[in-house]
VOVO-875896 format. One record per residue: chain; residue number from 1; residue in one letter; x negated, z, y of N, C-alpha, C in turn. Coordinates in steps of 0.2 Angstrom, whole numbers. Layout:
N
A;NUM;a;X;Z;Y;X;Z;Y;X;Z;Y
...
This chain:
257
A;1;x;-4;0;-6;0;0;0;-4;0;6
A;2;x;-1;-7;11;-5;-3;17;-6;1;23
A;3;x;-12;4;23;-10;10;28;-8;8;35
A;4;x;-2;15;38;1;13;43;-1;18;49
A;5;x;-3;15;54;-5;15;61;-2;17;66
A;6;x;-4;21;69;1;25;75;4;18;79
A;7;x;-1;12;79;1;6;85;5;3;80
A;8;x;7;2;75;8;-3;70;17;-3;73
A;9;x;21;-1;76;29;-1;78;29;-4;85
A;10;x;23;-6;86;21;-7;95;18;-15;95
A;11;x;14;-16;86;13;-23;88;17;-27;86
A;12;x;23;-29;86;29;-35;87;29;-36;95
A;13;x;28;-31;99;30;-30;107;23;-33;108
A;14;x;20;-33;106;10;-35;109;11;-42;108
A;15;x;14;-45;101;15;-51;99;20;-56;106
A;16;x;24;-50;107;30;-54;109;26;-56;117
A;17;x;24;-51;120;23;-52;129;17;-54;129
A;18;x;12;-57;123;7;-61;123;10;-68;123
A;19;x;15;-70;121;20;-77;122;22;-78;126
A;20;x;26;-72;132;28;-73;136;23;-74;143
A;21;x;17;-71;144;13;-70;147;3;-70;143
A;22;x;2;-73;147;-7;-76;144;-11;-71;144
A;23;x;-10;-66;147;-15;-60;150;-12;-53;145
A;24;x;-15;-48;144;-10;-40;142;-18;-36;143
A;25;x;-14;-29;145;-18;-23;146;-15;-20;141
A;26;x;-19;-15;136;-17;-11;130;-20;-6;130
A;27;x;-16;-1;133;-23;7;131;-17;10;125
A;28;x;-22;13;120;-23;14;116;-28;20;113
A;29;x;-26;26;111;-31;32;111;-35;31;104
A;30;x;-41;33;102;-45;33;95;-40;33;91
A;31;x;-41;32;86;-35;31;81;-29;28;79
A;32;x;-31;25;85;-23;21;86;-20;15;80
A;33;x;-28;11;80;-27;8;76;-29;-1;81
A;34;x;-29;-1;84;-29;-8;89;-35;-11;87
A;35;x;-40;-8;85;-47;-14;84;-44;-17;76
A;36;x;-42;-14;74;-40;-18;65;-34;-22;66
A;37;x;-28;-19;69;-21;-20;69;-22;-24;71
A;38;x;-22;-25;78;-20;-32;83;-21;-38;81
A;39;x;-28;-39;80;-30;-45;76;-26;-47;72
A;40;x;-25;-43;68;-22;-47;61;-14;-48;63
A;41;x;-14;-43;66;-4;-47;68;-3;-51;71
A;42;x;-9;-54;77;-10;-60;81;-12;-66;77
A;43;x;-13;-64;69;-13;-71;66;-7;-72;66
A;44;x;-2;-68;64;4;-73;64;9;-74;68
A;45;x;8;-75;76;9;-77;80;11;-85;82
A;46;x;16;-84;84;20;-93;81;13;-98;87
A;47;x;12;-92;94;7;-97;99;1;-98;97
A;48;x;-1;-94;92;-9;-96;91;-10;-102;86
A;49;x;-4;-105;80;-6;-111;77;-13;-110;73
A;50;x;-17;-113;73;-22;-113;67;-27;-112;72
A;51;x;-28;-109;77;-33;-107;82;-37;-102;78
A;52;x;-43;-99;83;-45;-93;79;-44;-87;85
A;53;x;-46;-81;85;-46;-78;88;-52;-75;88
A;54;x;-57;-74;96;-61;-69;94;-61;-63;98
A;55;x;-64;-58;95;-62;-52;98;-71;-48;100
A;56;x;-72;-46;109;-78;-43;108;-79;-35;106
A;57;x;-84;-34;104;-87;-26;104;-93;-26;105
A;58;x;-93;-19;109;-100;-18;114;-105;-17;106
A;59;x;-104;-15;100;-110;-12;98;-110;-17;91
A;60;x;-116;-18;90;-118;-20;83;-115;-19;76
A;61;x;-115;-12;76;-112;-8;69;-105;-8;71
A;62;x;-101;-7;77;-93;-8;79;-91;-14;77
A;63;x;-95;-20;77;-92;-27;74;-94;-25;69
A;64;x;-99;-25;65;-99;-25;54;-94;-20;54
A;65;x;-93;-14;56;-88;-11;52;-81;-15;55
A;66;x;-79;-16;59;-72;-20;62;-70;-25;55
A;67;x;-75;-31;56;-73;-34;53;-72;-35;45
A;68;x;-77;-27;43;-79;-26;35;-70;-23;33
A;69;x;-70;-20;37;-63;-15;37;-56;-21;38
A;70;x;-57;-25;40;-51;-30;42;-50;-35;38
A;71;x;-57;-36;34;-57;-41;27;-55;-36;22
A;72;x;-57;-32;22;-55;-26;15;-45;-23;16
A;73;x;-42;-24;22;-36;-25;22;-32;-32;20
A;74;x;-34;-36;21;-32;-43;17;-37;-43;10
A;75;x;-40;-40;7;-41;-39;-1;-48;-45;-1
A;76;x;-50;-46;3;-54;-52;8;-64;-49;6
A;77;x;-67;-56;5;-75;-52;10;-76;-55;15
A;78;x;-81;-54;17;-82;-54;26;-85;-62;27
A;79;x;-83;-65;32;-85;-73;30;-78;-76;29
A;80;x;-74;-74;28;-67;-77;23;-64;-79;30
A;81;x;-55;-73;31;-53;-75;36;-55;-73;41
A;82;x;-60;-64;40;-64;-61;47;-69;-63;45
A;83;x;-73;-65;50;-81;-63;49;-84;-61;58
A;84;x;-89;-59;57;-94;-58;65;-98;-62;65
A;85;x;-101;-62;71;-107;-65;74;-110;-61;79
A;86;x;-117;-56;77;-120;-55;83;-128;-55;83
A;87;x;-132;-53;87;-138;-54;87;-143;-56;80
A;88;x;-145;-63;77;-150;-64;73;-144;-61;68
A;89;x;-139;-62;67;-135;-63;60;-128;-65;62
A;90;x;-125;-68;53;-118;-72;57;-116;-72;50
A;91;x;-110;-69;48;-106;-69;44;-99;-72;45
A;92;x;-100;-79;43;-93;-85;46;-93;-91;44
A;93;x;-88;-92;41;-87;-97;38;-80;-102;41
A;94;x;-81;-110;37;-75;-112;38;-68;-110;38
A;95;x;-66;-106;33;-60;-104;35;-59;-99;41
A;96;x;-64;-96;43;-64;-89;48;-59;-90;53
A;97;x;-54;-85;56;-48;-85;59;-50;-81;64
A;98;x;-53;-76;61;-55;-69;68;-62;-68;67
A;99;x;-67;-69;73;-74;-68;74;-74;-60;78
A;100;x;-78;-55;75;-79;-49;79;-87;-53;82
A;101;x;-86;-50;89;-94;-52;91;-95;-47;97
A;102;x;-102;-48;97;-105;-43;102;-104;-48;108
A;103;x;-106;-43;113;-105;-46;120;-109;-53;123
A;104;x;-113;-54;121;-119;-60;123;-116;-64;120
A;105;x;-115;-64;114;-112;-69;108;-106;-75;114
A;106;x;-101;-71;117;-96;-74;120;-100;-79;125
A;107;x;-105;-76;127;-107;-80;134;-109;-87;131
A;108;x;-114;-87;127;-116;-93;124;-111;-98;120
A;109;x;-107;-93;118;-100;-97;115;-98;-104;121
A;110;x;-97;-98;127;-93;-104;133;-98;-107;137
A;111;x;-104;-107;136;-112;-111;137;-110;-120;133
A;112;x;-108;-117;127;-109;-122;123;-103;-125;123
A;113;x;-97;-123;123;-90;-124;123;-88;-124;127
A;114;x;-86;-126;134;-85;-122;140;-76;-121;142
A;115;x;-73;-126;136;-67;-126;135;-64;-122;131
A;116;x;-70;-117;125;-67;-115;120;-61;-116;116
A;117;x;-63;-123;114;-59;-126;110;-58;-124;103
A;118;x;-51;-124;103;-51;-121;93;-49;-114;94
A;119;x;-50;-109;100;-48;-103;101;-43;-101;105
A;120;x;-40;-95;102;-33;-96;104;-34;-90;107
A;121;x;-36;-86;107;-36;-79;110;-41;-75;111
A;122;x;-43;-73;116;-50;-67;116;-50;-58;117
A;123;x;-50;-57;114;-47;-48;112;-54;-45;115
A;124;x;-55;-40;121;-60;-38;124;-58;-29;121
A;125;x;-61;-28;118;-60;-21;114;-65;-16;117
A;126;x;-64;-8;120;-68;-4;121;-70;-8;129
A;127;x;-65;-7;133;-65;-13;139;-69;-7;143
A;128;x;-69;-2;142;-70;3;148;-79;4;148
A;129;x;-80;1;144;-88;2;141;-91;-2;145
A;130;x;-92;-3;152;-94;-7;158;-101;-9;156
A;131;x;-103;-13;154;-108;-17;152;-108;-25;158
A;132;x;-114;-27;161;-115;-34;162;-112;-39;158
A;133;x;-117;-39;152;-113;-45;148;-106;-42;146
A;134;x;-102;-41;145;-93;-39;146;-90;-41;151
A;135;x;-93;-37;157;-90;-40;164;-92;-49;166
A;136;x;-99;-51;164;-98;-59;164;-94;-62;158
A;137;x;-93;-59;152;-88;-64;148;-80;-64;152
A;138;x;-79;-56;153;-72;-56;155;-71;-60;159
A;139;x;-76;-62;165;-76;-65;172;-76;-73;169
A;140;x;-79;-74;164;-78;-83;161;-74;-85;157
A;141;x;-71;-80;153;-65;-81;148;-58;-82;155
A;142;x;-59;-78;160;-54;-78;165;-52;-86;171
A;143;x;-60;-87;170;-62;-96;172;-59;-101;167
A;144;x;-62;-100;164;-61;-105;157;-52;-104;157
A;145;x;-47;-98;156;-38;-98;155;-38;-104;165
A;146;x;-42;-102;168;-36;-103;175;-40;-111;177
A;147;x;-44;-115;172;-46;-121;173;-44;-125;168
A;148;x;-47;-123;165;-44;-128;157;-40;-126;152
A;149;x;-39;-120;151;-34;-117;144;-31;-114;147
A;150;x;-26;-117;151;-19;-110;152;-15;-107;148
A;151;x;-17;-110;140;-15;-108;134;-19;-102;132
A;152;x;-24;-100;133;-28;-95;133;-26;-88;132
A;153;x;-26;-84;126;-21;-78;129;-28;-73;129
A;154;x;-28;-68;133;-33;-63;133;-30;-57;135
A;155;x;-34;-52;131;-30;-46;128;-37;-40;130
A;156;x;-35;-36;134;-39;-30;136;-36;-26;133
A;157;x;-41;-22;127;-39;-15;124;-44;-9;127
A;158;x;-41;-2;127;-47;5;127;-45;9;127
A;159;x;-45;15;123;-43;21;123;-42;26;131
A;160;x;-48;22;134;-50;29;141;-50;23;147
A;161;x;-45;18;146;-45;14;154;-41;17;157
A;162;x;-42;15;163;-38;16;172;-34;7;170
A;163;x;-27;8;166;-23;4;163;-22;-3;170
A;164;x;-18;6;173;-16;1;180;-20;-3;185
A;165;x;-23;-2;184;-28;-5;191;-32;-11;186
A;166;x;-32;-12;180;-36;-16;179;-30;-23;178
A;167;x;-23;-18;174;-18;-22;175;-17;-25;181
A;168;x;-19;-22;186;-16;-25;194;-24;-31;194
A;169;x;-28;-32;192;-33;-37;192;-31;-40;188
A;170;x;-30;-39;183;-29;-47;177;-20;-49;181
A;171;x;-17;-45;185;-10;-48;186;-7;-48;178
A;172;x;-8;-44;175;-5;-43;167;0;-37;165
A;173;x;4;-39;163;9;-32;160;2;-26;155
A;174;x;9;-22;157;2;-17;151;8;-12;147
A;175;x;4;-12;142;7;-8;134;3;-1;134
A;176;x;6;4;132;4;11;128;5;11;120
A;177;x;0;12;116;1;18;111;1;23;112
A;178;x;5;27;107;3;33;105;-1;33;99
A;179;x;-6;40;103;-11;41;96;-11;45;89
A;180;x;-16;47;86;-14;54;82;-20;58;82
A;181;x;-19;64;84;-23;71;83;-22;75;76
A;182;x;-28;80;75;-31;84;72;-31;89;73
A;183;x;-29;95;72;-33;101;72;-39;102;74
A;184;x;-46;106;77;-51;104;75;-53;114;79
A;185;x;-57;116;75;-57;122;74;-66;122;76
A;186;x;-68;127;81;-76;125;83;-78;132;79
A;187;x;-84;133;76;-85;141;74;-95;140;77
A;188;x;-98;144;74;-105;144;78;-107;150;72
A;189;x;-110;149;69;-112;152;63;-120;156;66
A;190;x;-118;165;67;-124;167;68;-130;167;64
A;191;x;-136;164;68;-143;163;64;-147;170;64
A;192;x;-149;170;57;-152;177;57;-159;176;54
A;193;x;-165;182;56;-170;181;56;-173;176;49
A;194;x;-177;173;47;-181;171;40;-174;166;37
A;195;x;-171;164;40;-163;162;38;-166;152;37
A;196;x;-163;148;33;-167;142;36;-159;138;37
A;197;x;-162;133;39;-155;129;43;-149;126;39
A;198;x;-151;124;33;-146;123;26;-144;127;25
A;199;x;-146;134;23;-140;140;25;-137;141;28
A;200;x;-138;141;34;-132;142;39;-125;136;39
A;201;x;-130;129;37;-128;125;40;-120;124;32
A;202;x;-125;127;28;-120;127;21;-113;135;22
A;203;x;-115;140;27;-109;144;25;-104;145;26
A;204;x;-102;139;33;-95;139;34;-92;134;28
A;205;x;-95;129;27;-94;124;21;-93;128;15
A;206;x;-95;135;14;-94;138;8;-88;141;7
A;207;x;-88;143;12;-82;147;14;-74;144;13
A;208;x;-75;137;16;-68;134;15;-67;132;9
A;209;x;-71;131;6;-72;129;-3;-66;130;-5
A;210;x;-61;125;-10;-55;128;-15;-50;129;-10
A;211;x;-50;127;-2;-44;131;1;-40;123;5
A;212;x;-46;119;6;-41;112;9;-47;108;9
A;213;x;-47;101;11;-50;94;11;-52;96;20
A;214;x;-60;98;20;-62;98;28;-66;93;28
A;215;x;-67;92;35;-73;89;34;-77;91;43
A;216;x;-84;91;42;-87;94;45;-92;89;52
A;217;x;-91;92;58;-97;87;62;-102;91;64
A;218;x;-108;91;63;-115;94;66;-116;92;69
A;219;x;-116;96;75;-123;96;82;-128;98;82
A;220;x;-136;92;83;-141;95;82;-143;93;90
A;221;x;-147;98;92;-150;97;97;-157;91;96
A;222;x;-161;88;101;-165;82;101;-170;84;95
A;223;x;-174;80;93;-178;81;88;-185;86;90
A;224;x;-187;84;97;-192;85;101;-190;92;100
A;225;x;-182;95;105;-183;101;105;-182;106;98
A;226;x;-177;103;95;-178;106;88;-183;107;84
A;227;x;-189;104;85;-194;107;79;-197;113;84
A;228;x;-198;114;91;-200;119;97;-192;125;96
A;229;x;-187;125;94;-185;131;94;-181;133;87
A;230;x;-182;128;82;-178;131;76;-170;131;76
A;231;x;-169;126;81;-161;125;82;-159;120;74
A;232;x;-162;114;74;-159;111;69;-167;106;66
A;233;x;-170;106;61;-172;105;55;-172;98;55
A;234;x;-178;93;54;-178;84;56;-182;85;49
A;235;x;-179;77;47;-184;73;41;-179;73;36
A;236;x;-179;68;32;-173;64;27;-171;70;23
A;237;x;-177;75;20;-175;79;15;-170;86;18
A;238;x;-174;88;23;-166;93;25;-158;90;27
A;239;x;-158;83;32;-153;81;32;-149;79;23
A;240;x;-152;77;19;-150;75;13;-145;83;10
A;241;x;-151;89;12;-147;94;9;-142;95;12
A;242;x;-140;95;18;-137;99;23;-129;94;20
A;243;x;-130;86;19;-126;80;18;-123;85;11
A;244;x;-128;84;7;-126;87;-1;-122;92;0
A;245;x;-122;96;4;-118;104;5;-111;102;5
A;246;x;-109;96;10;-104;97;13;-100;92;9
A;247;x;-104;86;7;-102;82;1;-97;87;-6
A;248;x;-103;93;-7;-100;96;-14;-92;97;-11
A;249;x;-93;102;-7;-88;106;-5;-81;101;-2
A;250;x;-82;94;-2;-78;91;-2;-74;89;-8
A;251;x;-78;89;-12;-75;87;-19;-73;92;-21
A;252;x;-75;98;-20;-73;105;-25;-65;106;-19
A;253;x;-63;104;-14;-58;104;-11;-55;99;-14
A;254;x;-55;94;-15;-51;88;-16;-50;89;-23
A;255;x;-52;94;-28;-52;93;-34;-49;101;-37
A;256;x;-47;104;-28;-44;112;-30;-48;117;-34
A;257;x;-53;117;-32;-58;119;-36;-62;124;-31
């Protein structure tokens, strides 16, 4: 079954005002779901026809996982209907419908394409991440709709924009989701004399054991200052322990154990 997404009742309305209007603002909180969902509901969109869609992300590791996680929801590998392109690698094939790409990638795209031809839509994801190259794609994908493609839809998404005002620059409607939250519980585990940091780091992790499925975020401080104060312990083999600790205690909860 497919999992269902707090935006997932909100993209027919993303579909729809992308038809009626070329431009759309989308904030959307972490979780929402918009870097996976959207794309794939914009395939079956009656205005995009056999276009493709690309969509940018400011970071290298945010396309491979977008697009890993998008082909694994269509039962897909990557290359197929999604693939990426970013720096010195390119996962894309003939069939490819949605390209995840970093920011430079676009620019060269309408270097070489300046009509973007074959592209029906440009998804600007994590818009508030004010970057040069973002701001020059956004500023020639904007050229590109208002010379040559007024077929061109282009879709600003981000958890943390100022909706309105960006809305008031693209002259575009703008959409809300709602997101979903977590509990998240902070503790500080006091360090005691001759004590080493996999201990500490293992107690609170011991302690929940057998009661629920946690899962746990560590704060270390910089590696520099950490080996000068004994705040938190660098090099593959402490992190492995510290990993292993919280790995067990995951499976001893998911297993009621």
């Amino acid at each position: 079954m497919d999992p269902v997404f707090p935006i997932t009742p909100l993209l027919p309305e993303i579909v729809a005002s992308l038809e009626a209007h070329p431009r759309l603002v989308l904030e959307a909180p972490p979780g929402a779901g918009k870097t996976t969902q959207v794309p794939l509901a914009l395939l079956r969109a009656p205005w995009l026809g056999d276009k493709r869609i690309v969509m940018l992300e400011p970071r290298r590791i945010a396309a491979r996982a977008a697009a890993g996680f998008m082909a694994r929801l269509l039962g897909e590998e990557v290359g197929e209907t999604v693939g990426y392109r970013i720096r010195f690698e390119s996962r894309v094939g003939p069939r490819t419908r949605i390209e995840v790409v970093t920011e430079g990638i676009l620019g060269r795209m309408i270097q070489d394409d300046p009509a973007l031809e074959g592209v029906g839509a440009v998804l600007f994801d994590e818009f508030h991440e004010r970057h040069l190259a973002g701001d020059l794609g956004a500023a020639l994908a904007l050229d590109v709709q208002a010379s040559l493609r007024p077929d061109l839809r282009l879709l600003v998404m981000s958890a943390t924009l100022d909706g309105e005002r960006v809305a008031q620059w693209l002259d575009a409607p703008r959409l809300t989701s709602p997101g979903r939250s977590y509990p998240v519980s902070v503790e500080y585990p006091p360090a005691r004399a001759q004590e080493t940091v996999e201990s500490i780091w293992c107690a609170p992790c011991s302690r929940r054991c057998g009661t629920s499925t946690v899962t746990y975020l560590r704060f270390c401080r910089a590696a520099a200052k950490s080996n000068a104060r004994g705040a938190c312990s660098s090099g593959p083999k402490s992190m492995w322990r510290s990993f292993r600790c919280m790995a067990t205690c995951r499976w001893r909860s998911s297993n009621g154990r």
